[in-house]
C-alpha beads as a LAMMPS data file, in Angstrom:
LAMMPS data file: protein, C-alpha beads

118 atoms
117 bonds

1 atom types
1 bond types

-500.0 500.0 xlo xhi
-500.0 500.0 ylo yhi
-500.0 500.0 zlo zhi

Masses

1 110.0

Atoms # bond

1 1 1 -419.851 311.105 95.268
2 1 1 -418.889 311.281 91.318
3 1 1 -418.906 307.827 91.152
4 1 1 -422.207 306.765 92.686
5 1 1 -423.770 310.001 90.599
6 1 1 -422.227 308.819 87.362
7 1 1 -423.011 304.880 88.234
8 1 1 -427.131 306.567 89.038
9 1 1 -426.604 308.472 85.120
10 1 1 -425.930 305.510 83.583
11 1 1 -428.403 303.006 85.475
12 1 1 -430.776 300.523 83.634
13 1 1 -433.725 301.944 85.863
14 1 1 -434.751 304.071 88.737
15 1 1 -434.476 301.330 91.139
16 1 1 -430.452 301.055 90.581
17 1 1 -430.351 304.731 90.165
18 1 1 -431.380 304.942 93.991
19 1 1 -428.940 302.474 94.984
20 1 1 -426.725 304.390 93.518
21 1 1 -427.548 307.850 95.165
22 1 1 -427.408 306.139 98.042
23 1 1 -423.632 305.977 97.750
24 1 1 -423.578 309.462 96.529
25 1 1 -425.030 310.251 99.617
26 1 1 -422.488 308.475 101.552
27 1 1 -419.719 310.216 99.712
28 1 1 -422.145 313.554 100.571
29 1 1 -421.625 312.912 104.668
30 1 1 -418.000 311.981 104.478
31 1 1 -417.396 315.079 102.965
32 1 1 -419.229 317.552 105.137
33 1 1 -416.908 315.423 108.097
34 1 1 -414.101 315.685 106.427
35 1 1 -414.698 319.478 105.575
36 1 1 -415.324 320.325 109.131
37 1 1 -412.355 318.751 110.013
38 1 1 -410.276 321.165 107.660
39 1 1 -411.543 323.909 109.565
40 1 1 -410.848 322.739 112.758
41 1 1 -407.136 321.659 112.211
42 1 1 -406.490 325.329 109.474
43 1 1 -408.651 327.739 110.872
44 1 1 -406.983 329.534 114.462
45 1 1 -409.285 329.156 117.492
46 1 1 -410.310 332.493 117.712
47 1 1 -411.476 332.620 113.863
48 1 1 -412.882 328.787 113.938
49 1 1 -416.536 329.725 113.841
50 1 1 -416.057 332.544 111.096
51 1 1 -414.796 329.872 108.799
52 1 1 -417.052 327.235 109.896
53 1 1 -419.987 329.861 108.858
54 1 1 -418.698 330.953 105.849
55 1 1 -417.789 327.735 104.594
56 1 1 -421.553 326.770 104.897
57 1 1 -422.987 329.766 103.968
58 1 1 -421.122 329.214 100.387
59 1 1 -422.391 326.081 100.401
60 1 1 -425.829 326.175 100.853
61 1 1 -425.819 329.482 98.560
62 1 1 -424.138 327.149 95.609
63 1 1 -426.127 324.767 96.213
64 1 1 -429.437 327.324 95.900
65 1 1 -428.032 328.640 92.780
66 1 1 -427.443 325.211 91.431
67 1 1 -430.878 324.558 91.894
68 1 1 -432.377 327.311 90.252
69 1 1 -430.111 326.782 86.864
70 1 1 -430.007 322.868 87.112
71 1 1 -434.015 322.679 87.204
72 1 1 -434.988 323.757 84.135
73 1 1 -431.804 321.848 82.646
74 1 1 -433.024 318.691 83.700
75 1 1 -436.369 319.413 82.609
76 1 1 -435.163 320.061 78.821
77 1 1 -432.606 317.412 78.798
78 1 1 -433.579 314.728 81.390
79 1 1 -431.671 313.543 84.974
80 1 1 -429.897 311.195 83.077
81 1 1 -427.461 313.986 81.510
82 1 1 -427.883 315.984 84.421
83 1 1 -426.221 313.228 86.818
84 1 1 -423.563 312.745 84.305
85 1 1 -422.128 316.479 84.351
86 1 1 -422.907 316.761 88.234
87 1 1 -420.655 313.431 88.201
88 1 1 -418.061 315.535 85.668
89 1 1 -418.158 318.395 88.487
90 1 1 -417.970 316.124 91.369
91 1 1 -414.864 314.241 90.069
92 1 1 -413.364 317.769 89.268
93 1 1 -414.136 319.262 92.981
94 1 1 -412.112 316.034 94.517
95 1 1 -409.260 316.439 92.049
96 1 1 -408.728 320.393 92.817
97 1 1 -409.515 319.265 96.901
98 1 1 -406.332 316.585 96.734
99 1 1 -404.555 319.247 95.035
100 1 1 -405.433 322.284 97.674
101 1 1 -404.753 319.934 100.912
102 1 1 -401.263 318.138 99.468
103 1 1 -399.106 318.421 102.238
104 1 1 -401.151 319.209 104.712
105 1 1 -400.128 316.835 108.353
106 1 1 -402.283 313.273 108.379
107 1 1 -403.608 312.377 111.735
108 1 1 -400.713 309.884 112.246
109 1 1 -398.102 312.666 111.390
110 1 1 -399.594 314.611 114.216
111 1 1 -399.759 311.802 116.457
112 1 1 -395.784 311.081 115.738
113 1 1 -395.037 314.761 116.324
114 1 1 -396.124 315.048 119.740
115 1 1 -394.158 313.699 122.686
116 1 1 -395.617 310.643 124.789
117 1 1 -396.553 311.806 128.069
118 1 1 -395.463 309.607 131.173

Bonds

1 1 1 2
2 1 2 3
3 1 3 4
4 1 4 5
5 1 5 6
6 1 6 7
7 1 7 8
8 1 8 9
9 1 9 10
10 1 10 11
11 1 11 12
12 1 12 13
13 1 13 14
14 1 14 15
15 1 15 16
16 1 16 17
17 1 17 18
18 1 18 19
19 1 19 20
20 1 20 21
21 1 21 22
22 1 22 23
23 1 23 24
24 1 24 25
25 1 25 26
26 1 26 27
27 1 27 28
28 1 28 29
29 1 29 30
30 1 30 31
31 1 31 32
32 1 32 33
33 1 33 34
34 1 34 35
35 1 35 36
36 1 36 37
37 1 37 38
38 1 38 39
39 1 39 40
40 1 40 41
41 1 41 42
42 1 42 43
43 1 43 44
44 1 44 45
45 1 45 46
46 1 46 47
47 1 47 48
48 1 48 49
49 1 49 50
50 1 50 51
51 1 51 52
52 1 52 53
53 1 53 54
54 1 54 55
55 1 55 56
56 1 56 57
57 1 57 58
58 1 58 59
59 1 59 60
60 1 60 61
61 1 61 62
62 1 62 63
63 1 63 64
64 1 64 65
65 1 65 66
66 1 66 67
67 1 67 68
68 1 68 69
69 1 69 70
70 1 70 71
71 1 71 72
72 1 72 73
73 1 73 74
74 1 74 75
75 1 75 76
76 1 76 77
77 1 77 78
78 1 78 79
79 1 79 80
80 1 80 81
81 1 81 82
82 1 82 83
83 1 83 84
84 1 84 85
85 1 85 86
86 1 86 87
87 1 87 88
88 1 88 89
89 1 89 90
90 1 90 91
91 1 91 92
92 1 92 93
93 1 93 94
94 1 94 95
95 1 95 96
96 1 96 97
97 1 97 98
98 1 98 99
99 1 99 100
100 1 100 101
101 1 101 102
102 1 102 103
103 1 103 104
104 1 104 105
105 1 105 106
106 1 106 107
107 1 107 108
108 1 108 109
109 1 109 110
110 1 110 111
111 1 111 112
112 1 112 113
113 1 113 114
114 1 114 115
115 1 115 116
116 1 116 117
117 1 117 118
């Protein structure tokens, strides 16, 4: 996501810029995937949903809040800038995401812990 949104900042023309967003928005759906998947292998079954909620609920609340302070922003200083310190906060959200999931099992350490069945 912080790459295609700081490749889109610093595009010759609107054209590129869409190309882009369009990987942005790649980066976007693997990352609603991969947070779902978070949930479902750290939150317990009977709390799943809670989490799942909640986790969206923030979400969609940042993201109206973002909206609201980033519009008149980009109206002042132009999309251009904009993209660039959404691509500055995107890179920073994957850094502190690596960080927060470090050690966590990978789907192949799961796969090794679990007996074959016969």
């Amino acid at each position: 996501m912080a790459f295609g949104t700081l490749t889109a900042a610093l595009s010759p023309d609107v054209w590129v810029a869409a190309l882009c967003l369009a990987l942005a928005g790649s980066g976007n759906g693997s990352a609603v995937v991969c947070n779902i998947l978070l949930v479902q292998r750290g939150a317990p079954d009977n709390l799943r949903g809670r989490a799942l909620t909640t986790l969206m609920s923030a979400t969609f609340a940042v993201l109206g809040i973002g909206m609201a302070v980033w519009g008149p922003i980009t109206n002042a200083v132009g999309a251009r800038w904009v993209f660039g310190v959404c691509a500055v906060f995107a890179a920073g959200a994957a850094v502190v995401g690596r960080v927060l999931t470090r050690g966590l099992a990978t789907a192949g350490d799961v796969d090794r812990a679990q007996p074959a069945s016969a």
